[in-house]
C-alpha positions in Angstrom: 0.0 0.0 0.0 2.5 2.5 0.9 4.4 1.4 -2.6 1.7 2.5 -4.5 1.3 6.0 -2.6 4.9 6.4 -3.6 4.1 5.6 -7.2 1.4 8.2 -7.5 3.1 10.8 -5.9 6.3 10.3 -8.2 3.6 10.3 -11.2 2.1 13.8 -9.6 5.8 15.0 -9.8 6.4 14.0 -13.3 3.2 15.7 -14.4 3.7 18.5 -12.6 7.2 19.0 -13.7 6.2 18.2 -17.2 3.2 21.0 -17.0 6.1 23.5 -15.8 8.5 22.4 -18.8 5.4 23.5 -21.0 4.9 26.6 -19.5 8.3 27.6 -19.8 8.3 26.6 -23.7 5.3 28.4 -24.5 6.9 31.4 -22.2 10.2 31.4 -24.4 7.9 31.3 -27.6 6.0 34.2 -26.8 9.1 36.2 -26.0 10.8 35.3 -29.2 7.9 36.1 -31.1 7.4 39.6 -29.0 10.9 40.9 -29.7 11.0 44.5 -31.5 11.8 44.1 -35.1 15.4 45.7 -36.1 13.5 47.9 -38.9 10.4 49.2 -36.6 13.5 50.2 -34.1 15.4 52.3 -36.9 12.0 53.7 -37.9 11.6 55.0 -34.6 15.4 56.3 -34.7 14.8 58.2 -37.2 11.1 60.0 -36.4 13.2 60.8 -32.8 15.7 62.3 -34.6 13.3 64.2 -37.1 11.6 65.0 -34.1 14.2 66.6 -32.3 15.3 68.3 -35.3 12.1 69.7 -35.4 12.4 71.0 -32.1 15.9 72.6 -32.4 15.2 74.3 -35.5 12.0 76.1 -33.9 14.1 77.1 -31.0 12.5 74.9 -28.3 15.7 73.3 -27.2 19.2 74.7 -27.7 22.2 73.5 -29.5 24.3 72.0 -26.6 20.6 70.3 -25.8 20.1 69.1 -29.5 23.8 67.5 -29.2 23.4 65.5 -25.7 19.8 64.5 -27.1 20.8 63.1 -30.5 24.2 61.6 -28.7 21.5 60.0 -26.7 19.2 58.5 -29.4 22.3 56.8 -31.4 24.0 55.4 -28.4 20.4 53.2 -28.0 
């Protein structure tokens, strides 16, 4: 009798490890198919530096601002 409780828990532990295994693969797949595109990233690159183009030639920011920003944007 006690065998056999020690056969279903080891079967309990085997699906429950197996359910966790599955999570984690369906976890890894979701990432991988989450990640940001290269071209969507140097779209955006380039409306932020349009953007803050934009804003130094209307005067909103200065030059020494406009450099540290931009600096910024291409270091990411």
């Amino acid at each position: 009798m006690i065998n056999l409780i020690y056969i279903l828990i080891f079967l309990i532990l085997i699906f429950v490890a197996y359910l966790g295994l599955k999570a984690v693969s369906y976890g890894i797949k979701a990432k991988q198919k989450n990640k940001p595109d290269k071209k969507f990233k140097k779209k955006n690159i380039t409306s932020e530096l349009l953007n803050l183009n934009n804003l130094y030639k209307t005067g909103a920011i200065t030059k020494e601002e406009f450099k540290k920003a931009k600096k910024k944007i291409l270091n990411n």
